[in-house]
C-alpha positions as CSV (number, residue, x, y, z in Angstrom):
1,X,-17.1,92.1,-7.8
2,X,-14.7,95.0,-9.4
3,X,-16.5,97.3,-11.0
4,X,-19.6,95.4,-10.6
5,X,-22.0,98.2,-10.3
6,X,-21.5,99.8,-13.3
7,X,-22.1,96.5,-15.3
8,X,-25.5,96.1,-13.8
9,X,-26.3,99.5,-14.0
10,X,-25.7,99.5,-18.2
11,X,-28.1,96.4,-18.0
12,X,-30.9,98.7,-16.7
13,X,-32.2,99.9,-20.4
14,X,-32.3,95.9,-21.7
15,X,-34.7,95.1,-18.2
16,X,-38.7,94.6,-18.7
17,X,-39.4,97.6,-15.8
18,X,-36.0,99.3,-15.4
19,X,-37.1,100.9,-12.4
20,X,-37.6,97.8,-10.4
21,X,-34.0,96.6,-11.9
22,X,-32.0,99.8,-10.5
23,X,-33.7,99.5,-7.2
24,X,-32.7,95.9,-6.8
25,X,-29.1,96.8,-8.5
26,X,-29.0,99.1,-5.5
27,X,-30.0,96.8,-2.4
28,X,-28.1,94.5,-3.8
29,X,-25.2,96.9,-4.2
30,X,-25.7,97.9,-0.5
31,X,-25.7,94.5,0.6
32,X,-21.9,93.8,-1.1
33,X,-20.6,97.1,0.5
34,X,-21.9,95.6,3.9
35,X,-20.3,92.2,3.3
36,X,-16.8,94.0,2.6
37,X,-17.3,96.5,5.2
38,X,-17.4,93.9,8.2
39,X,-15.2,91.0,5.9
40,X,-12.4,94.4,6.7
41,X,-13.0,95.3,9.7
42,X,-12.5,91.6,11.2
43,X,-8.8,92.5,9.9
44,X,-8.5,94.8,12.6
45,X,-10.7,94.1,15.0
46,X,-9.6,93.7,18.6
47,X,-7.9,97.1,20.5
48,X,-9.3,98.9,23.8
49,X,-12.7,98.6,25.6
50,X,-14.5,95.8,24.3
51,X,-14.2,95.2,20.8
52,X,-16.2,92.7,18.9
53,X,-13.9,89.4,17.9
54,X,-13.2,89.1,14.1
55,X,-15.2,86.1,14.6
56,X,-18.3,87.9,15.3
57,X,-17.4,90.7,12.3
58,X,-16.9,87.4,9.9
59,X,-20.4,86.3,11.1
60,X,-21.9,89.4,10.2
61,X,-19.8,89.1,6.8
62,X,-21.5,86.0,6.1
63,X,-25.5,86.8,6.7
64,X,-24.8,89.9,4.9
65,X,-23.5,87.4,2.2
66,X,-26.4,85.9,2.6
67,X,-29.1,88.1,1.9
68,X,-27.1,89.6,-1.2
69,X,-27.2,86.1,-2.9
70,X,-31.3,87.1,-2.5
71,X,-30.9,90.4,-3.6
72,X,-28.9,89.1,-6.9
73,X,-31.9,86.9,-7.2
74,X,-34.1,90.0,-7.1
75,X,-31.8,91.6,-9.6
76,X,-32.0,88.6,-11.9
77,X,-35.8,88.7,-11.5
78,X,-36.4,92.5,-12.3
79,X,-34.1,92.3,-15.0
80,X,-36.9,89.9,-16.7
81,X,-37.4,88.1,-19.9
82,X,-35.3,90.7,-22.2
């Protein structure tokens, strides 16, 4: 997913509404950074108090994986028939 924002983001002038395009570029965008976020954080999970297993940060990982295989679908939609 290097440097994946930029490629959807130069797709933006080729969609039907390019509006609708960026806006679902960008939840879907939010949804990766969210994926990676707890994916690296169940690296290092664990310390004082009580911290969250990397089990449960992998879980998270995965329904955030989830939604952002809707969100590309979104993307693929908005970008349209061009």
């Amino acid at each position: 997913m290097f440097k994946i924002d930029k490629s959807l983001k130069k797709l933006a002038s080729d969609a039907d509404d390019p509006e609708e395009f960026l806006n679902a570029v960008e939840e879907f965008l939010l949804r990766v950074s969210a994926a990676d976020s707890m994916a690296y954080s169940a690296n290092f999970a664990g310390g004082s108090g009580k911290p969250k297993p990397p089990s449960e940060y992998l879980r998270l990982a995965g329904e955030e994986v989830k939604d952002m295989r809707k969100r590309a679908d979104k993307v693929t939609k908005a970008l349209g028939s061009s």
